[in-house]
PyMOL CGO cylinders between C-alpha atoms (Angstrom):
from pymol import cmd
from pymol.cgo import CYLINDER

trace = [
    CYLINDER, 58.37, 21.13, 40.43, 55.42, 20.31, 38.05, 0.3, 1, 1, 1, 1, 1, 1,
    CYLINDER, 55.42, 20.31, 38.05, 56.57, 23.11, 36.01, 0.3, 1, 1, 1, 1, 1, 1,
    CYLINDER, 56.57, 23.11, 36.01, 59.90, 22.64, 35.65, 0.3, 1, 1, 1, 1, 1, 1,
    CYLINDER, 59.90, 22.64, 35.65, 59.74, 18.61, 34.98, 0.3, 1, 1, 1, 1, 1, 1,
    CYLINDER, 59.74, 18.61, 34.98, 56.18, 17.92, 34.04, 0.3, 1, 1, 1, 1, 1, 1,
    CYLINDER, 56.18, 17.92, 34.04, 56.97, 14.37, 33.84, 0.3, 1, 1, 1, 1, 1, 1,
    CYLINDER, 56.97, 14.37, 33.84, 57.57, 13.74, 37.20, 0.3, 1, 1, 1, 1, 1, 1,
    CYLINDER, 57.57, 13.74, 37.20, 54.82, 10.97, 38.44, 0.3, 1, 1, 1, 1, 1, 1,
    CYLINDER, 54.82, 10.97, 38.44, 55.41, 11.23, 42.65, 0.3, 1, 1, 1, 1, 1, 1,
    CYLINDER, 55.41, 11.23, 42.65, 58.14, 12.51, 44.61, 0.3, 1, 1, 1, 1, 1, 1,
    CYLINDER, 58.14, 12.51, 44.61, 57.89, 10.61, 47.30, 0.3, 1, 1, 1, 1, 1, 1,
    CYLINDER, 57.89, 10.61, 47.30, 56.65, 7.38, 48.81, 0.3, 1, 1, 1, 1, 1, 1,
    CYLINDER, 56.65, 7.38, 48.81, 54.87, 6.39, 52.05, 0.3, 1, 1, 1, 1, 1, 1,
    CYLINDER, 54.87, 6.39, 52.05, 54.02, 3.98, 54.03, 0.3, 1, 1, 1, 1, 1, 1,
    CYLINDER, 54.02, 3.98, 54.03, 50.99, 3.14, 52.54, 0.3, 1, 1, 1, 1, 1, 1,
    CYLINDER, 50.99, 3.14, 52.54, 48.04, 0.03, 52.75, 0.3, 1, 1, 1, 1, 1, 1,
    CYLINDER, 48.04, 0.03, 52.75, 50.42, -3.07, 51.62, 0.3, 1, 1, 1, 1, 1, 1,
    CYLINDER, 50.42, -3.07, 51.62, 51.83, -2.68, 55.05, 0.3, 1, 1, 1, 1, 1, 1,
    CYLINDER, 51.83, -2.68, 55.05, 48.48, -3.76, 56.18, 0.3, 1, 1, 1, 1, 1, 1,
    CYLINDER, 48.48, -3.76, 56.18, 49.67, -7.95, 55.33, 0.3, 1, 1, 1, 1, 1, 1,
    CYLINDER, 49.67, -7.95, 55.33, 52.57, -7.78, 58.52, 0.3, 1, 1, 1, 1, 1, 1,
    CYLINDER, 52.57, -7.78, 58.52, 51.31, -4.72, 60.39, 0.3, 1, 1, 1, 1, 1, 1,
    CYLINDER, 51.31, -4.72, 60.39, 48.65, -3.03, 62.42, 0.3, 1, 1, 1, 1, 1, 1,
    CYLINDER, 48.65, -3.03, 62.42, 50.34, 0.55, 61.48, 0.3, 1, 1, 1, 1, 1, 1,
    CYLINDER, 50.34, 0.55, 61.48, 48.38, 2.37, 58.81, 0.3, 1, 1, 1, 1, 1, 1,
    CYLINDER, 48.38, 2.37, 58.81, 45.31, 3.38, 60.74, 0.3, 1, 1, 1, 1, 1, 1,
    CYLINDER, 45.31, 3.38, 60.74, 42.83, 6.07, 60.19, 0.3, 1, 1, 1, 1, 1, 1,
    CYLINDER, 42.83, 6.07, 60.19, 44.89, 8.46, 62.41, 0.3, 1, 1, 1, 1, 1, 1,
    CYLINDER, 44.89, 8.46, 62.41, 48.00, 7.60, 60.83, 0.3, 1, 1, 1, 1, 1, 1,
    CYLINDER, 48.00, 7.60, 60.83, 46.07, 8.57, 56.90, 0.3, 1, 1, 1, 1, 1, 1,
    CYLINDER, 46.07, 8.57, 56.90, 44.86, 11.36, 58.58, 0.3, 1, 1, 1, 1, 1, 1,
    CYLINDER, 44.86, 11.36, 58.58, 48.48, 12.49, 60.11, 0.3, 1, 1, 1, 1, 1, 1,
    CYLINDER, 48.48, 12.49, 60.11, 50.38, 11.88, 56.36, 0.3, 1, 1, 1, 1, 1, 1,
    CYLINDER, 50.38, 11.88, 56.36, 48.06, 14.36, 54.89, 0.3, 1, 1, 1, 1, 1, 1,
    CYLINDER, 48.06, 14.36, 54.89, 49.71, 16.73, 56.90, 0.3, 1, 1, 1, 1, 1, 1,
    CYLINDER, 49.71, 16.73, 56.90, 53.39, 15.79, 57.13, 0.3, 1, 1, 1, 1, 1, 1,
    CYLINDER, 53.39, 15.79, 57.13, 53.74, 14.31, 53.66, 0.3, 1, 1, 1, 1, 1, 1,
    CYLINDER, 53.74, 14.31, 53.66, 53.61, 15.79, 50.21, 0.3, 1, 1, 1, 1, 1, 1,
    CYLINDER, 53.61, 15.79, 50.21, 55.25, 18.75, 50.61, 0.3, 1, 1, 1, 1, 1, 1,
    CYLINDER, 55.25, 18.75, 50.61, 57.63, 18.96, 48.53, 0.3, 1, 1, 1, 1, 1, 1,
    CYLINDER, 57.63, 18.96, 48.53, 55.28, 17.00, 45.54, 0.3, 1, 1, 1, 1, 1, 1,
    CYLINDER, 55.28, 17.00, 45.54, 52.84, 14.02, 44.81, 0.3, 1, 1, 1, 1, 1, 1,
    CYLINDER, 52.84, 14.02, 44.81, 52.84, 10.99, 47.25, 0.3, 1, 1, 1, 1, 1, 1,
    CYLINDER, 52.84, 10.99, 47.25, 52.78, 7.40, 46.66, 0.3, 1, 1, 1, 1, 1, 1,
    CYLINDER, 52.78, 7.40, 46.66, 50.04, 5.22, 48.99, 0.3, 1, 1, 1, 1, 1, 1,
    CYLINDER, 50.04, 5.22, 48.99, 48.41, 2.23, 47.78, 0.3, 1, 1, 1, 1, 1, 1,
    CYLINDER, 48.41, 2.23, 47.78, 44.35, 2.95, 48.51, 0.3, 1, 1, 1, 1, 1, 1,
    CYLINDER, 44.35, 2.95, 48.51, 40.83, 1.79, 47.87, 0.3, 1, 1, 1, 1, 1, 1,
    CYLINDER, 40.83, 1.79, 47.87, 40.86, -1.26, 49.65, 0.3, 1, 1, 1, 1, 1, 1,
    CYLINDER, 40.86, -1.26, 49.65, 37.87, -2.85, 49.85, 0.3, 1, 1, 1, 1, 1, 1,
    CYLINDER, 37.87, -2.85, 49.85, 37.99, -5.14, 53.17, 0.3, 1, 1, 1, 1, 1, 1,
    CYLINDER, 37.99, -5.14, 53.17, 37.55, -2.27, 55.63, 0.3, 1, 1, 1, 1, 1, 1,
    CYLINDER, 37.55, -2.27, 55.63, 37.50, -2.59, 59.35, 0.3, 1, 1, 1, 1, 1, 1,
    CYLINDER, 37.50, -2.59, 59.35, 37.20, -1.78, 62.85, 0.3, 1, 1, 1, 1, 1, 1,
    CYLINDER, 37.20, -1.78, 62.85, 40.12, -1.45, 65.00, 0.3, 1, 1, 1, 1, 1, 1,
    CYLINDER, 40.12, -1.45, 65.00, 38.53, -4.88, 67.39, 0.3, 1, 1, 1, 1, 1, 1,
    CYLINDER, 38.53, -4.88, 67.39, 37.87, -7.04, 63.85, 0.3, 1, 1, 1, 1, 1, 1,
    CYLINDER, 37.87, -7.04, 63.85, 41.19, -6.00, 62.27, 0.3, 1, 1, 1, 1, 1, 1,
    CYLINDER, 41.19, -6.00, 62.27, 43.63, -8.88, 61.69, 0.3, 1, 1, 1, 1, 1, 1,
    CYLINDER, 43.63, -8.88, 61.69, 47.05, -9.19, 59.99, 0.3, 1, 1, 1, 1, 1, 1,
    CYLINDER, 47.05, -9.19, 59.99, 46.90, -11.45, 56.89, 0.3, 1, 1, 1, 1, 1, 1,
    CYLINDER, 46.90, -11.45, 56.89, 49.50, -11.94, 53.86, 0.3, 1, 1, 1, 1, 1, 1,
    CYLINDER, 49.50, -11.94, 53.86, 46.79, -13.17, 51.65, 0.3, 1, 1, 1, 1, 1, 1,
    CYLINDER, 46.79, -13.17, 51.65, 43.45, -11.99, 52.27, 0.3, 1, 1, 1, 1, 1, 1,
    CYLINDER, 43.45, -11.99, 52.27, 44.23, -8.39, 53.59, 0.3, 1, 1, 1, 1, 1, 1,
    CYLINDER, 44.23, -8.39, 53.59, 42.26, -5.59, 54.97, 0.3, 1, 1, 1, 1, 1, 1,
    CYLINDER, 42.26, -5.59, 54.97, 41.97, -2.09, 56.17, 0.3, 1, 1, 1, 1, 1, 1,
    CYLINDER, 41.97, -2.09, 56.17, 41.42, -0.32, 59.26, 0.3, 1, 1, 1, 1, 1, 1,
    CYLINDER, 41.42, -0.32, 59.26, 38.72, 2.33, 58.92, 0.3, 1, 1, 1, 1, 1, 1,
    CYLINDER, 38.72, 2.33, 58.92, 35.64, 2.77, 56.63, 0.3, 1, 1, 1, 1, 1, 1,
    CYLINDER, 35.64, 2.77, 56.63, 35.23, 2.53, 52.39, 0.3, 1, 1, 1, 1, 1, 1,
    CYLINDER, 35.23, 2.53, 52.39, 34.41, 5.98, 52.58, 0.3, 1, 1, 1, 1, 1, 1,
    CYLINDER, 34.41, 5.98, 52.58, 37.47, 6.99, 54.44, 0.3, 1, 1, 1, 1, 1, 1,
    CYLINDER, 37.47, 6.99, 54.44, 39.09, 4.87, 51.57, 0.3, 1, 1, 1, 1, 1, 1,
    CYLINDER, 39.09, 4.87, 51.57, 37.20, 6.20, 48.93, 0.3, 1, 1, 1, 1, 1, 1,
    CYLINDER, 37.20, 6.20, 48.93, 38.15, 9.94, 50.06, 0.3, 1, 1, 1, 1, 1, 1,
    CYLINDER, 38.15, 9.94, 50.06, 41.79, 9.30, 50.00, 0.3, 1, 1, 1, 1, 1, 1,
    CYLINDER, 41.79, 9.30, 50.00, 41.27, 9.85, 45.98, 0.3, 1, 1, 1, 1, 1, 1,
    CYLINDER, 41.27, 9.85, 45.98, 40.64, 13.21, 46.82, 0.3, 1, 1, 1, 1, 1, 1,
    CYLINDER, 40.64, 13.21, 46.82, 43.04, 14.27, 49.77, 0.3, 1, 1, 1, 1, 1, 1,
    CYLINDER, 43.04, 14.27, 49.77, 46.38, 12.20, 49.01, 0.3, 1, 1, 1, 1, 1, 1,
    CYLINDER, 46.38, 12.20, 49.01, 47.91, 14.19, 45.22, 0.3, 1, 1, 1, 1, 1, 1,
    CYLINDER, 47.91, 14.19, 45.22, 48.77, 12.07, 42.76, 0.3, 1, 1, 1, 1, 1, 1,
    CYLINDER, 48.77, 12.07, 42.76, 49.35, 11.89, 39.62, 0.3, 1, 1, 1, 1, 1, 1,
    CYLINDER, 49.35, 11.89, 39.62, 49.34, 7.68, 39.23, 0.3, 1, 1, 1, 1, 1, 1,
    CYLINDER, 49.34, 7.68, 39.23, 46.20, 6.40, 41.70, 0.3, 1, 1, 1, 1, 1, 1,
    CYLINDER, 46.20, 6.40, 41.70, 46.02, 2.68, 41.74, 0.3, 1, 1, 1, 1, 1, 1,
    CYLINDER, 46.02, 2.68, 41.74, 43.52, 0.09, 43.92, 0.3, 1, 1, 1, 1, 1, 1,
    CYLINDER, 43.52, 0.09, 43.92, 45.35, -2.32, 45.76, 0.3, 1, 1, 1, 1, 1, 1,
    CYLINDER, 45.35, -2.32, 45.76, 42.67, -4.61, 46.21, 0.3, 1, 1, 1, 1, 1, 1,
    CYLINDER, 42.67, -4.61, 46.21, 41.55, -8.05, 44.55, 0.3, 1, 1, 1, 1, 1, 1,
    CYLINDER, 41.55, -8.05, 44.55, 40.11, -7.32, 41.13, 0.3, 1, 1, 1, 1, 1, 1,
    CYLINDER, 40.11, -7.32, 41.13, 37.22, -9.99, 41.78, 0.3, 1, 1, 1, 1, 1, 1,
    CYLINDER, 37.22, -9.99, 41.78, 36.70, -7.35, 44.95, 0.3, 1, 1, 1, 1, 1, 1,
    CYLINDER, 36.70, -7.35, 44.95, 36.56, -4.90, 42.85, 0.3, 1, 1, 1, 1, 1, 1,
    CYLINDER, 36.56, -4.90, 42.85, 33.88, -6.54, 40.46, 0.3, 1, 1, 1, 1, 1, 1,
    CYLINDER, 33.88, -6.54, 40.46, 31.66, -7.12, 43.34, 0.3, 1, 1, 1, 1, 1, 1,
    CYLINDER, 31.66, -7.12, 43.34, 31.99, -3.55, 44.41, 0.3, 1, 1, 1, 1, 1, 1,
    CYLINDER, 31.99, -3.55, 44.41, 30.85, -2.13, 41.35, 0.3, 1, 1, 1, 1, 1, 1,
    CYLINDER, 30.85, -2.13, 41.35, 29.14, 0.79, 43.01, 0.3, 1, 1, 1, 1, 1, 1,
    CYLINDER, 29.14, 0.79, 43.01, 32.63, 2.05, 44.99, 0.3, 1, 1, 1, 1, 1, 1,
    CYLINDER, 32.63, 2.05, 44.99, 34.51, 1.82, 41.82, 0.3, 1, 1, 1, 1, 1, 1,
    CYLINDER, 34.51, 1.82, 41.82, 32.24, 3.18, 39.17, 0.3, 1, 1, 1, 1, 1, 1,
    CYLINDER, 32.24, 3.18, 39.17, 32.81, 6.12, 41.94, 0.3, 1, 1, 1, 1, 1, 1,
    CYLINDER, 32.81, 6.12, 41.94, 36.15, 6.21, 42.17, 0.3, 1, 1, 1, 1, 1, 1,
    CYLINDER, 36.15, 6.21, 42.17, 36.69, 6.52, 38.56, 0.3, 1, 1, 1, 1, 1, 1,
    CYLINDER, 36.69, 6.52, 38.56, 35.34, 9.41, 38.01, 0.3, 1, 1, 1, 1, 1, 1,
    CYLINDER, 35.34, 9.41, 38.01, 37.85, 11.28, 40.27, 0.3, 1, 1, 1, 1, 1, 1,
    CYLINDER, 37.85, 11.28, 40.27, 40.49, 12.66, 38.50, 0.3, 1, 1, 1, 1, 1, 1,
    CYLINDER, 40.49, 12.66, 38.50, 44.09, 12.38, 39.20, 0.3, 1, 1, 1, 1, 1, 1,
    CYLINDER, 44.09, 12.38, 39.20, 45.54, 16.20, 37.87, 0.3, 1, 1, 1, 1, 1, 1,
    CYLINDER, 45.54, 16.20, 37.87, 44.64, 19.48, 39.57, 0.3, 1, 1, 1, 1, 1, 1,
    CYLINDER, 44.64, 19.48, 39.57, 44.19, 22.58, 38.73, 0.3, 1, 1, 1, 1, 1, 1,
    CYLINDER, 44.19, 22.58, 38.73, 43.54, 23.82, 41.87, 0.3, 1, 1, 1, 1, 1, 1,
    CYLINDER, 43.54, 23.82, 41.87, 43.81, 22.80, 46.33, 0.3, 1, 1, 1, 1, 1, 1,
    CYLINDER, 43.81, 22.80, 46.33, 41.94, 24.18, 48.72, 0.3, 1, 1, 1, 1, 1, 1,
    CYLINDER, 41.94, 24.18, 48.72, 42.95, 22.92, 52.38, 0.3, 1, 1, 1, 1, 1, 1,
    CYLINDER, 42.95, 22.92, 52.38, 39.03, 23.82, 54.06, 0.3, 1, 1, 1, 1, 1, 1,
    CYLINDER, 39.03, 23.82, 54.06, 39.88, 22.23, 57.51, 0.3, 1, 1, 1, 1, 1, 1,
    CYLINDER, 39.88, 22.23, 57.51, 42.04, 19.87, 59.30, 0.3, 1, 1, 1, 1, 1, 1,
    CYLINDER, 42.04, 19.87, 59.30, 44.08, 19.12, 62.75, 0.3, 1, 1, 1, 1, 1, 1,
    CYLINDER, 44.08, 19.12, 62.75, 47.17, 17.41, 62.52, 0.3, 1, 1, 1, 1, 1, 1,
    CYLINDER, 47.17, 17.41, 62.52, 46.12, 13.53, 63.04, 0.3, 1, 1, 1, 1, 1, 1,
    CYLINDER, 46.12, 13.53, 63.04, 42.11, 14.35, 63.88, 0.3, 1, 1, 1, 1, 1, 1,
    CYLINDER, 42.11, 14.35, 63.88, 40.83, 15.24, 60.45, 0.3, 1, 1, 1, 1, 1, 1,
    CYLINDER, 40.83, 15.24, 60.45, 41.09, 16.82, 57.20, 0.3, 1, 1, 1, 1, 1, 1,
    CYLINDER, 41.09, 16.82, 57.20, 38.83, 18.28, 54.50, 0.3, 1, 1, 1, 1, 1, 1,
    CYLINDER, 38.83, 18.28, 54.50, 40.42, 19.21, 51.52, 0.3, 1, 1, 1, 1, 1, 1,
    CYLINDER, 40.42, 19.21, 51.52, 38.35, 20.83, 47.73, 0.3, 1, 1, 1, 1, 1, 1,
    CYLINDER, 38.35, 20.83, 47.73, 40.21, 19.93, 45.04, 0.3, 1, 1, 1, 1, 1, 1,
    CYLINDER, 40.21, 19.93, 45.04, 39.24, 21.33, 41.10, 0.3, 1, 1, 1, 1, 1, 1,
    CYLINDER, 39.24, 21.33, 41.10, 39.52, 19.98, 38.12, 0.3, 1, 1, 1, 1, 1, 1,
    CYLINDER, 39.52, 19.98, 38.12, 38.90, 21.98, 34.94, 0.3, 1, 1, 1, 1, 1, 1,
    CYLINDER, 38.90, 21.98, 34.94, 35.40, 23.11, 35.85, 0.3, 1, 1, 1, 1, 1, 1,
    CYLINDER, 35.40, 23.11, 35.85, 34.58, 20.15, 38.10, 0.3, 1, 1, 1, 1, 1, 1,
    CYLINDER, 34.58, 20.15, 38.10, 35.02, 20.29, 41.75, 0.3, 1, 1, 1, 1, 1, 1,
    CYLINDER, 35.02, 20.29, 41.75, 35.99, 17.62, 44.45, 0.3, 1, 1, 1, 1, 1, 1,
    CYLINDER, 35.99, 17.62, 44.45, 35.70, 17.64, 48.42, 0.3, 1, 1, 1, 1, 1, 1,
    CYLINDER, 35.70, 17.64, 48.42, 37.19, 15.05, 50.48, 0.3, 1, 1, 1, 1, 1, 1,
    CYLINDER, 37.19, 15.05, 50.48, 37.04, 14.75, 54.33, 0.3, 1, 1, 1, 1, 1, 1,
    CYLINDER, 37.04, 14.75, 54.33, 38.83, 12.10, 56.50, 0.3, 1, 1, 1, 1, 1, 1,
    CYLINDER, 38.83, 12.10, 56.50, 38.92, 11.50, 60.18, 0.3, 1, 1, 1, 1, 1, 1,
    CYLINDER, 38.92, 11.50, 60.18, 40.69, 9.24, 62.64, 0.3, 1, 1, 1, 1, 1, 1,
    CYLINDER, 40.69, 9.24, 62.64, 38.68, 6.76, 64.63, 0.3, 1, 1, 1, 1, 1, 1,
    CYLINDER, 38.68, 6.76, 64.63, 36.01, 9.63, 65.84, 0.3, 1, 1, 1, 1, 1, 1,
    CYLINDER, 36.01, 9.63, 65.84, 33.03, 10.37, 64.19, 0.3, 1, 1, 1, 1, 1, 1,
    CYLINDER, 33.03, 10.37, 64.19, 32.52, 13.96, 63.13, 0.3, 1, 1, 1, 1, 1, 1,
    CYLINDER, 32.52, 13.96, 63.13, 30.05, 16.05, 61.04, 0.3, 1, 1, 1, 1, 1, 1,
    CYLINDER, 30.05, 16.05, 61.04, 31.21, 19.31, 58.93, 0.3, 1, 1, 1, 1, 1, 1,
    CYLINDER, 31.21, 19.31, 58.93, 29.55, 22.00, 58.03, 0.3, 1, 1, 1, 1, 1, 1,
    CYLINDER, 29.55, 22.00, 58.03, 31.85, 22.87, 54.93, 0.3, 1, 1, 1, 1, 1, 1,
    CYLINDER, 31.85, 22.87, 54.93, 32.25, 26.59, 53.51, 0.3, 1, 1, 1, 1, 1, 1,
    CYLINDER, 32.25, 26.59, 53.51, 31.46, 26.55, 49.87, 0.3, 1, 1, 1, 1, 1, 1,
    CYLINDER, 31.46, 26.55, 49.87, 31.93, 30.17, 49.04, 0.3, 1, 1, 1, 1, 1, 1,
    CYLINDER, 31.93, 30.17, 49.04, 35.17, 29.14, 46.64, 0.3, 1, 1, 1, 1, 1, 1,
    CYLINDER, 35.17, 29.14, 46.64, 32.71, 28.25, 44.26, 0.3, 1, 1, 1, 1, 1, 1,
    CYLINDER, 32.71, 28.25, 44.26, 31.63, 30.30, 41.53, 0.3, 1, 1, 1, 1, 1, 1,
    CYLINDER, 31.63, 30.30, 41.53, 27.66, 31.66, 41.57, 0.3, 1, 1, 1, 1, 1, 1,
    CYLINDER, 27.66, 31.66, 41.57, 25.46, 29.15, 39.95, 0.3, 1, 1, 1, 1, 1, 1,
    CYLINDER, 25.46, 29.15, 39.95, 23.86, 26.04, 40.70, 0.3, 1, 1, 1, 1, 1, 1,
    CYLINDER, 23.86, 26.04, 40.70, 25.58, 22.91, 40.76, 0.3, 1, 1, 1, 1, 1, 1,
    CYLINDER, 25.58, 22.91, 40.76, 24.85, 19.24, 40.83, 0.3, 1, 1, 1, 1, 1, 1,
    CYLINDER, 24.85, 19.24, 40.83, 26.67, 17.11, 44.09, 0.3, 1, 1, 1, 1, 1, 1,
    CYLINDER, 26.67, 17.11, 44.09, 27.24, 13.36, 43.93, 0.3, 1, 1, 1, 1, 1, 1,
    CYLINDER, 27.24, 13.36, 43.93, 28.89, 11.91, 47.74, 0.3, 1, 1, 1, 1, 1, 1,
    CYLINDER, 28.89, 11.91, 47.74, 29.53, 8.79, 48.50, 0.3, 1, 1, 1, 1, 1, 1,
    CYLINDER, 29.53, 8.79, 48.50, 29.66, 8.90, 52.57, 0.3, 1, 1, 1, 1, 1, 1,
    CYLINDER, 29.66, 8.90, 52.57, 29.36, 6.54, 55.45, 0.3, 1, 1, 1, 1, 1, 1,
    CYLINDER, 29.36, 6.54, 55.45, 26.40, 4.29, 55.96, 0.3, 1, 1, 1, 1, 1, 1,
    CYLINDER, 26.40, 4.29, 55.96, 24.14, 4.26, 59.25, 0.3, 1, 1, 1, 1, 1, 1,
    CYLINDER, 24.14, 4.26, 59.25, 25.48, 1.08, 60.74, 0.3, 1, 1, 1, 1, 1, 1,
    CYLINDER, 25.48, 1.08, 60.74, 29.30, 1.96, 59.90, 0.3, 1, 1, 1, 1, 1, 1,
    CYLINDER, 29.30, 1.96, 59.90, 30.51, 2.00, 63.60, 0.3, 1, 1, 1, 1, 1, 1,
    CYLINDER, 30.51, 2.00, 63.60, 29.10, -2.19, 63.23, 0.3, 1, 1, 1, 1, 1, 1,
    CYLINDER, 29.10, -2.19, 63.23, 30.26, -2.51, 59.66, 0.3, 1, 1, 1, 1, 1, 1,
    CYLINDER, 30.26, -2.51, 59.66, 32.66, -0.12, 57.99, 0.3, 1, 1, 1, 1, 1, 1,
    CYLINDER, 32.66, -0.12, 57.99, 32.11, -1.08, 54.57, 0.3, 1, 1, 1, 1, 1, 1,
    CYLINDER, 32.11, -1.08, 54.57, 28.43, 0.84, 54.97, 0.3, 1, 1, 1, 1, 1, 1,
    CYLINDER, 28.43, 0.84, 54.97, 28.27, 3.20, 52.66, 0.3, 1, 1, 1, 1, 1, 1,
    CYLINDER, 28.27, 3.20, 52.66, 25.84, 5.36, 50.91, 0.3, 1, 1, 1, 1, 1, 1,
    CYLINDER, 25.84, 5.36, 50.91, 26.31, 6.61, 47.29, 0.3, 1, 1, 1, 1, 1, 1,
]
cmd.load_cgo(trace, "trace")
């Protein structure tokens, strides 16, 4: 599809964070589970990098100060896993001024690829996806609500030696899920 109309943004739109003012739907699993079941057939649509992130206990429904279920890094690595061409932040932009760290981050991601590499994953547990860029390479890893470790097989990388920037969860994320180390 890229090929033949090159100006095609996203194919297809979920049901992504603004659901989070009315509804308690878009939880970790369920961000896990759409990067499974959804863009198929092209790019995807889901409104990420909130900024307010959550347990499951603390989450509450709110029209004008919402928030996210999960941790900034889960958010963070949505840049990486969910394709597309048109990435947005749906949060606050005085949120995003005090979070200077998570977005100076996020920018750097790019948004076209030349190349996906699925490196693990079960269906609504977890995923780890490598994405390239020109000569740049990106790994992102989600998980539903358990806590996991990877060991992650780098051998699609070319010989040489390579710098790594992450941006991961913090020590007391399981207390506060906006923990997060850079």
């Amino acid at each position: 599809m890229k090929r033949v109309w090159p100006n095609l943004i996203s194919y297809e739109g979920v049901k992504g964070n603004e659901n989070n003012k009315w509804s308690k739907d878009i939880t970790p699993e369920h961000n896990v589970t759409i990067s499974f079941i959804r863009m198929a057939a092209g790019s995807m649509d889901f409104t990420l990098g909130f900024m307010i992130d959550t347990n499951e206990n603390n989450y509450a429904i709110s029209f004008t100060r919402p928030m996210s279920m999960g941790t900034r890094a889960h958010q963070v690595a949505m840049y990486v896993v969910f394709e597309s061409p048109l990435q947005m932040m749906c949060e606050s932009p005085t949120l995003y001024y005090q979070e200077q760290e998570t977005v100076d981050f996020i920018t750097q991601i790019p948004t076209i690829w030349d190349e996906t590499i699925v490196l693990d994953g079960a269906v609504a547990d977890y995923i780890v996806v490598a994405r390239r860029s020109g000569e740049d390479c990106y790994i992102g890893a989600m998980t539903d609500w358990t806590a996991r470790d990877f060991e992650i097989d780098l051998s699609f990388l070319d010989n040489g030696e390579y710098l790594m920037q992450s941006f991961k969860d913090g020590i007391n994320v399981d207390r506060h899920p906006q923990d997060n180390k850079v």
